[in-house]
C-alpha positions in Angstrom: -47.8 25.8 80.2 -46.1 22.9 81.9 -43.9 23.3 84.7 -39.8 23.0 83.8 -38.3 20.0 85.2 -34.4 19.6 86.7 -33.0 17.3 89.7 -30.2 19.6 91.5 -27.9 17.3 92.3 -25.8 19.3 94.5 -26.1 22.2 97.4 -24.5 25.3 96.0 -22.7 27.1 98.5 -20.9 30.3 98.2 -17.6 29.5 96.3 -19.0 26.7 94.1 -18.2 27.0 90.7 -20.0 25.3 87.6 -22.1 25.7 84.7 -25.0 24.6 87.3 -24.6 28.3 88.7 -24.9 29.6 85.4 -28.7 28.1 84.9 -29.4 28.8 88.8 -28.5 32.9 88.2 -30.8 32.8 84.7 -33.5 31.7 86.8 -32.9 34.3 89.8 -32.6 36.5 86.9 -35.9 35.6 85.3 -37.6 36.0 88.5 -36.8 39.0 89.3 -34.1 39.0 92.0 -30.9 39.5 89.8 -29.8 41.5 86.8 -29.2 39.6 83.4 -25.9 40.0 82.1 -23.2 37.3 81.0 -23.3 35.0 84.1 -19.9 33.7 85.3 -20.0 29.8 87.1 -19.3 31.2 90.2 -21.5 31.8 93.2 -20.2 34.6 94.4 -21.7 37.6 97.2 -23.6 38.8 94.2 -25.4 35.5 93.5 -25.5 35.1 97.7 -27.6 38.0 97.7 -30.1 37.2 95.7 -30.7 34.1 97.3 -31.2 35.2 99.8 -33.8 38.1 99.0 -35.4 35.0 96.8 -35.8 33.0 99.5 -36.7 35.8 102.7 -39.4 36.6 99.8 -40.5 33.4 99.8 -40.3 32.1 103.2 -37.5 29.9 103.5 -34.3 30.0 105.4 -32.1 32.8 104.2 -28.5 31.4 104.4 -27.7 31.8 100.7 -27.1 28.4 99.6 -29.1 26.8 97.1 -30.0 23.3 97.9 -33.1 21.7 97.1 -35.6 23.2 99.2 -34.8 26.7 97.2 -34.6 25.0 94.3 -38.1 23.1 94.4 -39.5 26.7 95.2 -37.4 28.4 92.3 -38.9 26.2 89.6 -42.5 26.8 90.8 -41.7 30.6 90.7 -42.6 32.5 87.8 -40.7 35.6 85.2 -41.3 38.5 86.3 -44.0 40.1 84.8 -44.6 37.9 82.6 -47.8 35.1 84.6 -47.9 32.9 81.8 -43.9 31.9 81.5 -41.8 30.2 84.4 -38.6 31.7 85.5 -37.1 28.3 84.7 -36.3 28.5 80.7 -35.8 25.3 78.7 -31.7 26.7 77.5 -31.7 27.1 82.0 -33.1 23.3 83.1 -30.9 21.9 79.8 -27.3 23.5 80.9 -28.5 22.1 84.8 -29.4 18.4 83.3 -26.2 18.4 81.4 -24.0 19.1 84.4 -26.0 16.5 86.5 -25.3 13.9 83.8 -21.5 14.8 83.5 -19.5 12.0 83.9 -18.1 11.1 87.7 -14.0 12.1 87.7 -15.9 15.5 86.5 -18.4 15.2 89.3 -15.3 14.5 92.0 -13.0 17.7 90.7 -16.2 19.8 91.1 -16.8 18.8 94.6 -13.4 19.3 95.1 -13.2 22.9 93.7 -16.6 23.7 95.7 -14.8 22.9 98.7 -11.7 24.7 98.1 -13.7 27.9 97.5 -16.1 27.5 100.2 -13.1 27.1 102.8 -11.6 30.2 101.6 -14.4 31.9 101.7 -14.6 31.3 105.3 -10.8 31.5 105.5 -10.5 33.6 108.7 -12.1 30.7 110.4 -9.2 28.3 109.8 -5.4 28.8 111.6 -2.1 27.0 110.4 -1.9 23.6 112.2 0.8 21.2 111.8 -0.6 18.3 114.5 -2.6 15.3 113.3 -4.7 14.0 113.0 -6.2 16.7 111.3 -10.0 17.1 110.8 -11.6 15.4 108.0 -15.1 17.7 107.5 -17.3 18.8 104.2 -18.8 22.0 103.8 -20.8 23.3 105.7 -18.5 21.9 108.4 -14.9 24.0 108.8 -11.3 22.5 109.2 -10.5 25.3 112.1 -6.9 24.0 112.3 -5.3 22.6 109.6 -1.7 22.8 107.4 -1.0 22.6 103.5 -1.2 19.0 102.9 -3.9 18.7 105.7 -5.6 20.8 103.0 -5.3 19.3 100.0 -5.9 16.2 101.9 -9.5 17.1 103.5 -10.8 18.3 100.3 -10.4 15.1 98.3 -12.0 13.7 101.1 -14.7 16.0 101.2 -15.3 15.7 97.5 -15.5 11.9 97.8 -12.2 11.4 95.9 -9.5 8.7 96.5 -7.1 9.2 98.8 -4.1 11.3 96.8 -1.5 10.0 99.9 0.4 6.8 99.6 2.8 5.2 102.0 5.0 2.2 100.8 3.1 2.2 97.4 -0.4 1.8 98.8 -3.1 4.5 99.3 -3.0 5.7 103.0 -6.3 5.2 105.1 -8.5 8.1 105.6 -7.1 8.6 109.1 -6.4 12.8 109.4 -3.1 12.1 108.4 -1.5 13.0 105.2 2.0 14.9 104.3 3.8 16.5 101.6 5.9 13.4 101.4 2.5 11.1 100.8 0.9 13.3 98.4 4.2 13.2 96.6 4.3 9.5 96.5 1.2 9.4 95.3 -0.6 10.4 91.4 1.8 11.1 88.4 4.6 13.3 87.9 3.8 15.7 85.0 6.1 18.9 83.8 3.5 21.4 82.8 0.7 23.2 84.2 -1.2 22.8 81.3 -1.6 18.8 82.5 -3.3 19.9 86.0 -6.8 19.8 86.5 -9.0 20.3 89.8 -7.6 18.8 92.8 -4.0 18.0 91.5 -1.1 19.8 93.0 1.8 22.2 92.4 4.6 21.4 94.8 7.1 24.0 96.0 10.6 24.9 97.7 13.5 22.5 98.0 15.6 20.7 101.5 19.0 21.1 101.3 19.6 18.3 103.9 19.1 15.1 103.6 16.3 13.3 106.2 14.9 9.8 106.0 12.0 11.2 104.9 13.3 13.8 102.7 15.9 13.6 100.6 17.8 16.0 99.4 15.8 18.2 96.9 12.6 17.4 98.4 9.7 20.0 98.2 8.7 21.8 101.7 4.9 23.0 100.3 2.5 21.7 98.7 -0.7 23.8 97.2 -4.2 22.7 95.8 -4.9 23.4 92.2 -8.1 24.7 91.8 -7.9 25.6 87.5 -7.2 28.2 85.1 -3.8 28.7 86.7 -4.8 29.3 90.3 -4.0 27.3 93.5 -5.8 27.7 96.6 -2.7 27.6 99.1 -3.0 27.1 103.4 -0.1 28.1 104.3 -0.2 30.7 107.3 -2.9 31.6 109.7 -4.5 33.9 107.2 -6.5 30.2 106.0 -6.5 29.1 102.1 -5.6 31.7 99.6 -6.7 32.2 96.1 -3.2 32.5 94.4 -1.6 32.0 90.5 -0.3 28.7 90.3 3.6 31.3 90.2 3.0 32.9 93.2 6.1 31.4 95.0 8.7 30.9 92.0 10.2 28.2 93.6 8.5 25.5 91.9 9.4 21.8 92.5 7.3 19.2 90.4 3.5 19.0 89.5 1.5 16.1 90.2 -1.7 14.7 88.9 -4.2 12.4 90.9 -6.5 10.0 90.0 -9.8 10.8 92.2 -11.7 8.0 91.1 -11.0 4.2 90.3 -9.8 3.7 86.8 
């Protein structure tokens, strides 16, 4: 019997979503430490759990994330009840080595949805802020004060992304700054939903007076979206919110980012 191979090639934290989740939970499963069913690519408080029992069982630090410590320990571990098979499967270590190898604009929207989810997972922790510069963190690391397009903002930087703000044409400077008005000078205008993918934006509202930095007609929100018709919105002191894409039917304009050089 020899011993499955797979390089993790990312900590999953609780709100990460991908098909890497998917072979993590048939392991857990296999093991002993979940029940199998149709897994879903979220790590949710269900897939937190059993962590965690997987690794208090084993010794390691119980904080529910899978990085590569767990991960080293998980492919060593063995099915339950069966000695001579490893909880790793060969269908398991393929779906993990195909999402490793996907391609790097996939890679960058990933990050950038595992970031989203993480921060509202630990939404209470984060207030409404409108004063810059706001923080520029990753996960594990929380943006305790921060505003809508502070948001959208700090998880393209945390997923490694280009900057999605411009300023007189150019890509602004990652410098915890960032507005409504820069992320809408910057990507592609599109007219559909369906053209969105992870870490573009729905925009929202519209001024009715003229500024010099909004015209007339200009949008007032902006929100993060996340796929499948969801945005993940900070706009209040409750932190980022899971929401349809039509939660506020005052939609102004979609956009679409490019999060890597082209």
């Amino acid at each position: 019997m020899t011993a499955p191979e797979g390089n993790l090639c990312r900590t999953i934290r609780p709100g990460s979503k991908g098909r890497d989740v998917i072979s993590v939970k048939r392991a857990l499963s296999r093991a002993g430490f979940m029940q199998w069913g149709a897994f879903t690519p979220m790590w949710g408080p269900h897939a937190v759990r059993a962590c965690k029992a997987f690794q208090q069982a084993n010794g390691l630090q119980q904080n529910g994330c899978y990085g590569e410590k767990t991960h080293a320990v998980l492919l060593a571990a063995k099915r339950k009840g069966h000695d001579d098979e490893f909880a790793w499967d060969a269908y398991g270590a393929k779906i993990l080595h195909d999402f490793c190898e996907a391609d790097d604009e996939t890679k960058i929207r990933l990050a950038i949805q595992q970031a989203a989810f993480y921060w509202n997972q630990r939404r209470d922790e984060i207030a409404y802020e409108q004063i810059r510069p706001f923080p520029l963190v990753a996960p594990p690391d929380i943006p305790h004060k921060i505003d809508c397009s502070g948001f959208v903002t700090a998880v393209h930087h945390a997923a490694g992304s280009l900057n999605p703000n411009f300023s007189g044409g150019q890509p602004m400077p990652w410098n915890g700054h960032g507005y409504t008005g820069t992320l809408l000078n910057g990507g592609r205008a599109t007219t559909s939903i369906k053209d969105l993918k992870p870490g573009d934006a729905v925009f929202y509202g519209s001024t009715t007076n003229a500024s010099p930095a909004f015209p007339v007609g200009s949008p007032t929100h902006v929100a993060l979206y996340v796929g499948d018709g969801y945005i993940m919105t900070q706009g209040n002191n409750d932190g980022p919110e899971h929401a349809p894409y039509n939660y506020w039917s005052k939609i102004n304009t979609y956009r679409t980012y490019d999060v890597v050089s082209v």
